[in-house]
C-alpha positions as CSV (number, residue, x, y, z in Angstrom):
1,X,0.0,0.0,0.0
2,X,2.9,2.2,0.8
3,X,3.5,2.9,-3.3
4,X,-0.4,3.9,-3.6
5,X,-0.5,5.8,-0.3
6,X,2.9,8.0,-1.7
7,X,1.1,8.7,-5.2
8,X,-2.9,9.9,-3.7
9,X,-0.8,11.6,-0.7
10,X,0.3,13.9,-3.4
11,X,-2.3,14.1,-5.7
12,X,-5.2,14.0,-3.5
13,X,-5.8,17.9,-3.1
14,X,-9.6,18.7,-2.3
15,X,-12.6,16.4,-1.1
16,X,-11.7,14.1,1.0
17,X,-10.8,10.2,-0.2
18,X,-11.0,7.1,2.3
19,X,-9.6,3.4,1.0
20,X,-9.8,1.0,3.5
21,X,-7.4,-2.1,2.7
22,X,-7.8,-5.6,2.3
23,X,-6.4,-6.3,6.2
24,X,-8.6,-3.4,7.3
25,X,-5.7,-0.7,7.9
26,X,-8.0,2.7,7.0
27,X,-6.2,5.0,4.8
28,X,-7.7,9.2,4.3
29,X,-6.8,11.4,1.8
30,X,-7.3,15.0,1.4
31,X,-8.4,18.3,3.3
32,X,-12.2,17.3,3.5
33,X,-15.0,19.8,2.0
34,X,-17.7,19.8,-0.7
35,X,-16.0,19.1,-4.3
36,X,-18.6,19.0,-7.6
37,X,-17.4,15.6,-7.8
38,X,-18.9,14.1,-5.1
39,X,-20.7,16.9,-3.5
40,X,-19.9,17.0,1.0
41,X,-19.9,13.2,1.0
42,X,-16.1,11.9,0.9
43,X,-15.2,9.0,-1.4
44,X,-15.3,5.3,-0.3
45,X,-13.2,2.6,-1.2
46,X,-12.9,-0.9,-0.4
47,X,-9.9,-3.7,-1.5
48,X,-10.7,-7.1,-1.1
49,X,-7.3,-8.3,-2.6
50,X,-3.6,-7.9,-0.8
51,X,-2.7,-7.3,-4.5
52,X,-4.8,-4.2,-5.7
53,X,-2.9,-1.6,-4.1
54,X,0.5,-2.6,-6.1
55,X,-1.5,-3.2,-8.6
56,X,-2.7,0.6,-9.1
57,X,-0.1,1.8,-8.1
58,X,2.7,0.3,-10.8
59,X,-0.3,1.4,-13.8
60,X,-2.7,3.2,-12.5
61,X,-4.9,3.4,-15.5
62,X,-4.9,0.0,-16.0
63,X,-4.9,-1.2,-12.7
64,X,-7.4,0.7,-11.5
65,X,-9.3,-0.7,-14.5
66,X,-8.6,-4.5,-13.4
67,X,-8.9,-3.8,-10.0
68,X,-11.9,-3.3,-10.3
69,X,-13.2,-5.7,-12.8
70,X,-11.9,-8.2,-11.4
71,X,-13.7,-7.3,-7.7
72,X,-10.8,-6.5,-5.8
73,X,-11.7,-2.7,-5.6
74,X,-15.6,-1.3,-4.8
75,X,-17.1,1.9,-4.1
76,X,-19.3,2.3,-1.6
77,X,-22.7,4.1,-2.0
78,X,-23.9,7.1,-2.6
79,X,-20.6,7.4,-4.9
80,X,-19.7,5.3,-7.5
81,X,-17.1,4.9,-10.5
82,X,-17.7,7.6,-12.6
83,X,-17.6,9.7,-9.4
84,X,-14.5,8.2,-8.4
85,X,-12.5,9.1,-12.1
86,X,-13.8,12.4,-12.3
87,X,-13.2,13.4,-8.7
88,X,-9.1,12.1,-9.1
89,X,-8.9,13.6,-12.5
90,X,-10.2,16.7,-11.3
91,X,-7.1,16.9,-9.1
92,X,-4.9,16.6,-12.0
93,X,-6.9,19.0,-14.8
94,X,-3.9,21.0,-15.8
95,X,-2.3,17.7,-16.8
96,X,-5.2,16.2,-18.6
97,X,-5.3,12.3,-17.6
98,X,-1.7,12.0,-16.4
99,X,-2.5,11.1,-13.1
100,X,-3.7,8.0,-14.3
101,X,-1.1,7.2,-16.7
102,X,2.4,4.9,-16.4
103,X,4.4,6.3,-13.9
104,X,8.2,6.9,-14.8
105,X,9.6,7.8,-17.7
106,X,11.3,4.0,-18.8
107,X,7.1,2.5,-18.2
108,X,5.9,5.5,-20.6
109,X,8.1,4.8,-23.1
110,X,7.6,1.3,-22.9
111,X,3.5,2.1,-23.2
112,X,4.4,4.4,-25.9
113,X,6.6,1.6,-28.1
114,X,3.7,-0.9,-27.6
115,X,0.9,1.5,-28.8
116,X,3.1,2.0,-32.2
117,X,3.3,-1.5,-33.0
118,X,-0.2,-1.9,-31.9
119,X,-1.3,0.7,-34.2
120,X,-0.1,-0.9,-37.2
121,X,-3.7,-2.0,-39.1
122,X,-3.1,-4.4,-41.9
123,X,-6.3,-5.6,-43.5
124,X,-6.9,-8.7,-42.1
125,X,-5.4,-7.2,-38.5
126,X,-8.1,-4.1,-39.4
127,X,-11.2,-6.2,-39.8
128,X,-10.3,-8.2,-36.2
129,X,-10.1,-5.4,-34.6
130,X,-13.6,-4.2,-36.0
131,X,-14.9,-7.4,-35.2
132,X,-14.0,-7.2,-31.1
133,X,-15.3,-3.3,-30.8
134,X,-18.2,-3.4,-32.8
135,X,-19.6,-7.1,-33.5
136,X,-21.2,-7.3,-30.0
137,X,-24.3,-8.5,-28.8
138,X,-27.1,-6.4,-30.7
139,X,-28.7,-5.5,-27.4
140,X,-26.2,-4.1,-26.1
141,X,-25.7,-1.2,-28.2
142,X,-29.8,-0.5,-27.8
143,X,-29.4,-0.1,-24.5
144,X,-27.2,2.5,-24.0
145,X,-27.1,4.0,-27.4
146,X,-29.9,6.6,-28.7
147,X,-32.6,5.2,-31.1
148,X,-30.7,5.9,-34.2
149,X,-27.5,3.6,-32.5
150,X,-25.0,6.8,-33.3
151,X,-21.6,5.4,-31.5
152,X,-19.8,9.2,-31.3
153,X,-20.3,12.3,-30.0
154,X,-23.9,13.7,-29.8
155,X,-23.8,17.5,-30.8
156,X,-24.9,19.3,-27.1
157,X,-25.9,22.9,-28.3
158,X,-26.9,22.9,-24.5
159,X,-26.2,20.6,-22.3
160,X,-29.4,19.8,-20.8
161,X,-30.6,18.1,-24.3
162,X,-31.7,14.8,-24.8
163,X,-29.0,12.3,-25.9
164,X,-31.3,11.5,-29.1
165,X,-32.0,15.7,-29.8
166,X,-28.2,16.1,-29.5
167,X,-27.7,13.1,-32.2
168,X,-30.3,14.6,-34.7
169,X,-28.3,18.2,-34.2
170,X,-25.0,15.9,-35.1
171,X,-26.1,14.7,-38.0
172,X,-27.4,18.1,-39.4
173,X,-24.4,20.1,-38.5
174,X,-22.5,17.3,-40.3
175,X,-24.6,17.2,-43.3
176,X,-24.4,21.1,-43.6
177,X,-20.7,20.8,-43.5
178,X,-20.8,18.4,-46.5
179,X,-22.2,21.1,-48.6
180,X,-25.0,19.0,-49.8
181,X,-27.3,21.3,-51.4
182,X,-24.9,21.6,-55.1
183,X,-27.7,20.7,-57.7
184,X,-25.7,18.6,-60.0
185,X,-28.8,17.4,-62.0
186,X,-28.6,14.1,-60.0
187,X,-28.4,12.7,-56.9
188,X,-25.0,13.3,-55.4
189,X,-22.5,10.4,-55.0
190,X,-21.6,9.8,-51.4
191,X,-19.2,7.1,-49.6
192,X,-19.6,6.9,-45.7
193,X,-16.4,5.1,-44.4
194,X,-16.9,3.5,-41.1
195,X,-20.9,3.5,-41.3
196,X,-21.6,2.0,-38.2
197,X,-25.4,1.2,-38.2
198,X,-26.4,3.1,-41.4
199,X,-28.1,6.4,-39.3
200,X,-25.9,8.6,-41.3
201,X,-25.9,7.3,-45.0
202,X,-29.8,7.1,-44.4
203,X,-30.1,10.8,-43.0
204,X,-28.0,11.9,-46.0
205,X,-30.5,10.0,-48.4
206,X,-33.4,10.8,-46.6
207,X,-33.0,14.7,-46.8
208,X,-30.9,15.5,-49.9
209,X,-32.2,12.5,-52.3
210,X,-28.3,11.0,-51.8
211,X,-26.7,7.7,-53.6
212,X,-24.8,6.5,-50.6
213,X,-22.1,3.5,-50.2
214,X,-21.2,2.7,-46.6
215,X,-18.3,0.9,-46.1
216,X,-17.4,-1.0,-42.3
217,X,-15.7,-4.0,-41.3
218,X,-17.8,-5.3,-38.8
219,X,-20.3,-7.9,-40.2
220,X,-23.2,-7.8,-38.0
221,X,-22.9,-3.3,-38.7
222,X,-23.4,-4.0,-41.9
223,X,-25.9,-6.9,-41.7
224,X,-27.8,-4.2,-39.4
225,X,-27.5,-1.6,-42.5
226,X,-28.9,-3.2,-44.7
227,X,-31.7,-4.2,-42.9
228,X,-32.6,-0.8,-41.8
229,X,-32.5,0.3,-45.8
230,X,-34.5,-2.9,-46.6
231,X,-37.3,-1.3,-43.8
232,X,-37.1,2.0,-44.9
233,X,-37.6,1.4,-48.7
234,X,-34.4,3.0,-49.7
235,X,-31.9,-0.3,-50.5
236,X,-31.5,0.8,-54.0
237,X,-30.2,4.2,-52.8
238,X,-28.3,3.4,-49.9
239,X,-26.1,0.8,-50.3
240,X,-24.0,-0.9,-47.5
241,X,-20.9,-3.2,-48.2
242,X,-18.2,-5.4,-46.0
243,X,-15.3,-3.8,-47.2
244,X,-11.9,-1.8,-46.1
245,X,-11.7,1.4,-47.4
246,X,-9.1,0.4,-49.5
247,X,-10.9,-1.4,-51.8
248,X,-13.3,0.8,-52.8
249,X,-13.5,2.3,-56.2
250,X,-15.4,4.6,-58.4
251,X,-15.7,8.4,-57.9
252,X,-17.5,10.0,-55.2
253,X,-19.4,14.0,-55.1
254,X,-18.9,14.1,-51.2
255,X,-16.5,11.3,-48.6
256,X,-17.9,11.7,-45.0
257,X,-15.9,9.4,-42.2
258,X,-17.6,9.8,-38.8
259,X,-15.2,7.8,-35.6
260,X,-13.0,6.6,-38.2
261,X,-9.9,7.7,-38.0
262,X,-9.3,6.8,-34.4
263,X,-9.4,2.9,-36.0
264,X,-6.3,3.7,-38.5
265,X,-3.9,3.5,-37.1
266,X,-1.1,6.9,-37.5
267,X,1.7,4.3,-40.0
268,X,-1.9,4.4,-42.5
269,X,-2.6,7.8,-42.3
270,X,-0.3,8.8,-45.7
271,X,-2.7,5.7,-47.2
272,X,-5.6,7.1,-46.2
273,X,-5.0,10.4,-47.1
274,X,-3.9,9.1,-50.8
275,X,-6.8,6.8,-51.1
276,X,-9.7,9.1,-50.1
277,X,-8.1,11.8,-52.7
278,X,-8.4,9.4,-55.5
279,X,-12.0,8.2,-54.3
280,X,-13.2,12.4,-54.6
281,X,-14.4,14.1,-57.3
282,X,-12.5,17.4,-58.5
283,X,-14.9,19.2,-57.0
284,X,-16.1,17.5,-53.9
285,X,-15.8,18.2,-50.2
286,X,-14.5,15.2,-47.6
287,X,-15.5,15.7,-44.0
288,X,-14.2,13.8,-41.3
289,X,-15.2,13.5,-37.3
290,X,-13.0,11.7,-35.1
291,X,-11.5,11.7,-31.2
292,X,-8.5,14.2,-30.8
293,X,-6.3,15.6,-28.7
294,X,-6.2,19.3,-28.1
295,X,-2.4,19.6,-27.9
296,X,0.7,17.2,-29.7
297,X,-0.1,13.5,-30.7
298,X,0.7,11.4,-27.5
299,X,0.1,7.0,-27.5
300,X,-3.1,5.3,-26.9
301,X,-3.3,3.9,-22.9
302,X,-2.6,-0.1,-22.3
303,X,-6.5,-0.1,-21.0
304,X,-8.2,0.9,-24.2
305,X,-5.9,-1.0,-26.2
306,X,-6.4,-4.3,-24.6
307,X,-9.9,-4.3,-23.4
308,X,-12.1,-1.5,-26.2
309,X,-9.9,-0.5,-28.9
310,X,-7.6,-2.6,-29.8
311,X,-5.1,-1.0,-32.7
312,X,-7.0,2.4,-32.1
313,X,-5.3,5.6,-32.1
314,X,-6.2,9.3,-30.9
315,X,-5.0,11.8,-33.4
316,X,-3.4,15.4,-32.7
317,X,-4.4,18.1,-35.3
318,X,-0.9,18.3,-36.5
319,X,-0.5,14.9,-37.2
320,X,-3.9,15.0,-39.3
321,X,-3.1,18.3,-41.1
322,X,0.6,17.3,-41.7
323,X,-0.2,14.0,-44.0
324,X,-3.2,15.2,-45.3
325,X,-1.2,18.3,-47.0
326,X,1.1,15.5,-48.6
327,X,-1.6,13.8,-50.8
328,X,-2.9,17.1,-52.1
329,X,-6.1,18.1,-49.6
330,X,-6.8,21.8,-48.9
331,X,-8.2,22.1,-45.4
332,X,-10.7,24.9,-45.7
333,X,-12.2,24.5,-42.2
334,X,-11.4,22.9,-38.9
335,X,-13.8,22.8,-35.7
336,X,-12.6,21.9,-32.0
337,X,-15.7,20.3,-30.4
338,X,-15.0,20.8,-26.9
339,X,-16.9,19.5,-24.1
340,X,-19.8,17.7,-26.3
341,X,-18.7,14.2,-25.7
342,X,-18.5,14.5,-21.8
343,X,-22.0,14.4,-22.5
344,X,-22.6,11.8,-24.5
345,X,-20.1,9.8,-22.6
346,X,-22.1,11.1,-19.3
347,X,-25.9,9.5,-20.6
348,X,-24.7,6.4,-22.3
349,X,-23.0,5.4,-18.7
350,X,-26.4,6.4,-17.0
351,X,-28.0,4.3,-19.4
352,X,-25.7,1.2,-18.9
353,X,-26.2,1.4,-15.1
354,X,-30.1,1.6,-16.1
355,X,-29.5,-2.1,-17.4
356,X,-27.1,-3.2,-15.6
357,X,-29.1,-6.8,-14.3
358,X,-29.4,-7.7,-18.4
359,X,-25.8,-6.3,-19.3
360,X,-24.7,-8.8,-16.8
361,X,-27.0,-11.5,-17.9
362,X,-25.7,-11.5,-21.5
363,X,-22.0,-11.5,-20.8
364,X,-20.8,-11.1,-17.0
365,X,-20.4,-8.8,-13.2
366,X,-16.7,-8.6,-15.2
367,X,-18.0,-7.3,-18.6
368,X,-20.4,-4.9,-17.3
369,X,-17.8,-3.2,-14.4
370,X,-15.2,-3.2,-17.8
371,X,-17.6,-1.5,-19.6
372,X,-18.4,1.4,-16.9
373,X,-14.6,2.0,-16.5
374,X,-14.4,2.4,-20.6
375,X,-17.2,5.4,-20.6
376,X,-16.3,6.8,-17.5
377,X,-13.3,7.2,-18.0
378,X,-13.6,8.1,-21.6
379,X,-15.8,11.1,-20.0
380,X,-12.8,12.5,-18.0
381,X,-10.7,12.6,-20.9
382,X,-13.5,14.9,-22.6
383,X,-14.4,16.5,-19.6
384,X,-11.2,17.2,-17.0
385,X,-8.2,15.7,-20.1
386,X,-7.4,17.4,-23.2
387,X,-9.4,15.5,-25.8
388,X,-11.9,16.7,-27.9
389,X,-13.5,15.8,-31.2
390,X,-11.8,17.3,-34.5
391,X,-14.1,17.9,-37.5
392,X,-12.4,19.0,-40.2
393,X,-13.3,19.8,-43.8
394,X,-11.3,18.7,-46.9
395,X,-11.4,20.1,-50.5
396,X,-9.2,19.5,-53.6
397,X,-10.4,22.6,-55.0
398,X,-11.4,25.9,-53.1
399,X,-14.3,26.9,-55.2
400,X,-16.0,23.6,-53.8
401,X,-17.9,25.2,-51.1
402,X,-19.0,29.1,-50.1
403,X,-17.0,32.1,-49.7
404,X,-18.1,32.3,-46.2
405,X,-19.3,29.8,-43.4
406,X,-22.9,30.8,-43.4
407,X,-23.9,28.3,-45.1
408,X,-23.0,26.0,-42.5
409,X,-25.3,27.3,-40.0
410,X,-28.3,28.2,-42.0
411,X,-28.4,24.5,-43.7
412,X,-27.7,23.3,-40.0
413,X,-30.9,25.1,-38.3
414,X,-32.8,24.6,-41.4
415,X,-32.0,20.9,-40.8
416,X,-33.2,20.9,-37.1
417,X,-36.3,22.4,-37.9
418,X,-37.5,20.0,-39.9
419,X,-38.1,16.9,-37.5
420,X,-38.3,16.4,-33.9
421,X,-35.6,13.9,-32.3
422,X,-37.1,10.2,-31.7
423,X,-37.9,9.5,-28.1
424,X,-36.0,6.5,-26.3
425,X,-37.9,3.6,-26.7
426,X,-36.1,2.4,-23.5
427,X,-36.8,5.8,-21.6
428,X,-38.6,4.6,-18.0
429,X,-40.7,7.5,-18.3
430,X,-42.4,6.3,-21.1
431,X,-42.7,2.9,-19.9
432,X,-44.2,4.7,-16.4
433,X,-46.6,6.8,-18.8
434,X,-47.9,3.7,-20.9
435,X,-48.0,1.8,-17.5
């Protein structure tokens, strides 16, 4: 315990924090008081196992993580997990997520040489890696995703909105960005790389008329595409293949790539850049979404690697701007989302707890504690760390889009005023109200 009790007696500077040890030995931390963590209450914790303080200690991302997955760490009531990651990564806000990291600079460097190799996405390696994040059970995704299964960051105008109305507000300030409204005397061609579950492709046809190919790895995504586009009426329109991005040909009026890049891997990125420019028209516009980090490119931690994201990579601007400026792109606009994913992040773990009894029923108590430590401590690195979501507009030619970025906005409200967000089928209010 001595190594843990060194590290929190130093970073432990407001709340109070209280770990009692596997032998019993009581352990406080910090000056006491109200934090907006976890409000006057101090933070509880209880290890069951002589080996979780070390454990933390050596890693303290991923031991924390394993800790408690496998059991050996708890929090007692009122407070809970995410209350616990925010309230130590509040301590450390000027240093983003560091607290958590490797300690010493021989284990960071290690970290960092194994997130390079890991990073390296070879088809077949690609496709695996798809298949472990996104080929899981069906259900799952319904019950903590919003009725249109969108797995990235909801656009919060406010941040009292419903996780579906701040979806719906995504997808339109997307779309406006994509420049959609070009009358070309025919439908415009679009290729959605990384689909996901086909909410995009099918907003895109639904509201401007589109020809859309979505591309994705996973096979039960793309099964799910193409039954929503069977239901909808619109299969002939919107198509939906198994396929890397590296195999698609043809030529294409708009590229969109929504929570893709993050899956590349940074030795790709000149391949990417290259193969997307040779899938766009002359005049097109490429848009892309994706994780970032709001200062230089760093290494993805041993946690996400092993356990979410396996070969996924967090980009810095720099590193995006750099290689796409080598294959011939003009970057004619670049937004810093800052803050909207906290909230996404922030509903989707309210909603897992919500099912917690099923989660566990499908897989395990060590699946569902593995998945709470993935969002909330995905939320800190939106909310207290330096990440934030990077959407950035492409052209090969400047004339593609408007002299100003009016059009943006206008196409964007124009957008949200012409449908109400869906409710949540799974919202306990509606079930109380039908009840």
């Amino acid at each position: 315990m001595w190594l843990l009790d060194k590290m929190l007696n130093k970073l432990i500077r407001a709340g109070r924090l209280i770990i009692t040890d596997y032998d019993g030995k009581v352990y406080e931390y910090g000056p006491g008081g109200a934090t907006p963590e976890t409000g006057d209450a101090p933070i509880r914790i209880r290890l069951s196992n002589k080996k979780a303080s070390r454990h933390i200690a050596r890693y303290p991302q991923l031991g924390t993580a394993e800790a408690f997955m496998w059991g050996w760490m708890d929090i007692e009531e009122p407070h809970d997990l995410r209350d616990l990651i925010l309230f130590v990564t509040a301590q450390a806000k000027a240093h983003g997520d560091r607290a958590l990291q490797p300690q010493g600079p021989l284990k960071r460097m290690a970290q960092k040489a194994a997130a390079k190799v890991d990073s390296i996405n070879l088809k077949g390696k690609a496709r695996k890696n798809a298949e472990h994040t996104y080929n899981l059970t069906r259900r799952l995704y319904e019950l903590f995703l919003d009725e249109d299964r969108q797995y990235t960051m909801g656009y919060h105008r406010t941040p009292d909105v419903s996780l579906e109305q701040a979806q719906r507000d995504k997808k339109a300030h997307i779309a406006a960005k994509m420049h959609l409204t070009v009358d070309k005397g025919r439908p415009l061609r679009v290729l959605d790389i990384g689909c996901g579950w086909g909410g995009l492709a099918l907003y895109l046809n639904k509201h401007y008329g589109c020809e859309v190919l979505g591309v994705a790895l996973a096979p039960d995504q793309i099964a799910f595409c193409k039954e929503r586009a069977e239901q909808e009426g619109v299969a002939d329109k919107v198509k939906f293949a198994l396929m890397d991005y590296r195999d698609v040909q043809g030529e294409f009026d708009r590229i969109s790539s929504v929570g893709l890049l993050e899956h590349v891997g940074t030795p790709h990125y000149p391949q990417f850049m290259a193969k997307t420019h040779e899938l766009l028209a002359p005049d097109g516009v490429m848009f892309s979404h994706c994780c970032g980090r709001a200062g230089p490119p760093g290494f993805t931690d041993a946690f996400t690697r092993k356990y979410i994201f396996p070969g996924g990579y967090i980009p810095a601007l720099s590193e995006l701007v750099t290689e796409s400026e080598k294959a011939g792109w003009q970057v004619m606009d670049v937004e810093a989302m800052r803050f909207h994913y906290s909230y996404t992040l922030e509903e989707w773990y309210k909603r897992t707890v919500m099912h917690k009894d099923e989660i566990v029923e499908m897989y395990d108590e060590k699946f569902y504690r593995m998945w709470l430590y993935y969002l909330a401590g995905a939320e800190q690195s939106f909310r207290n760390g330096t990440l934030v979501n990077w959407q950035i507009q492409y052209v090969k030619d400047r004339a593609a889009i408007p002299m100003t970025g009016d059009y943006v906005y206008e196409e964007s409200a124009r957008l949200r005023g012409l449908e109400e967000p869906p409710q949540w089928h799974l919202d306990p209010a509606l079930k109380e109200a039908a009840e």
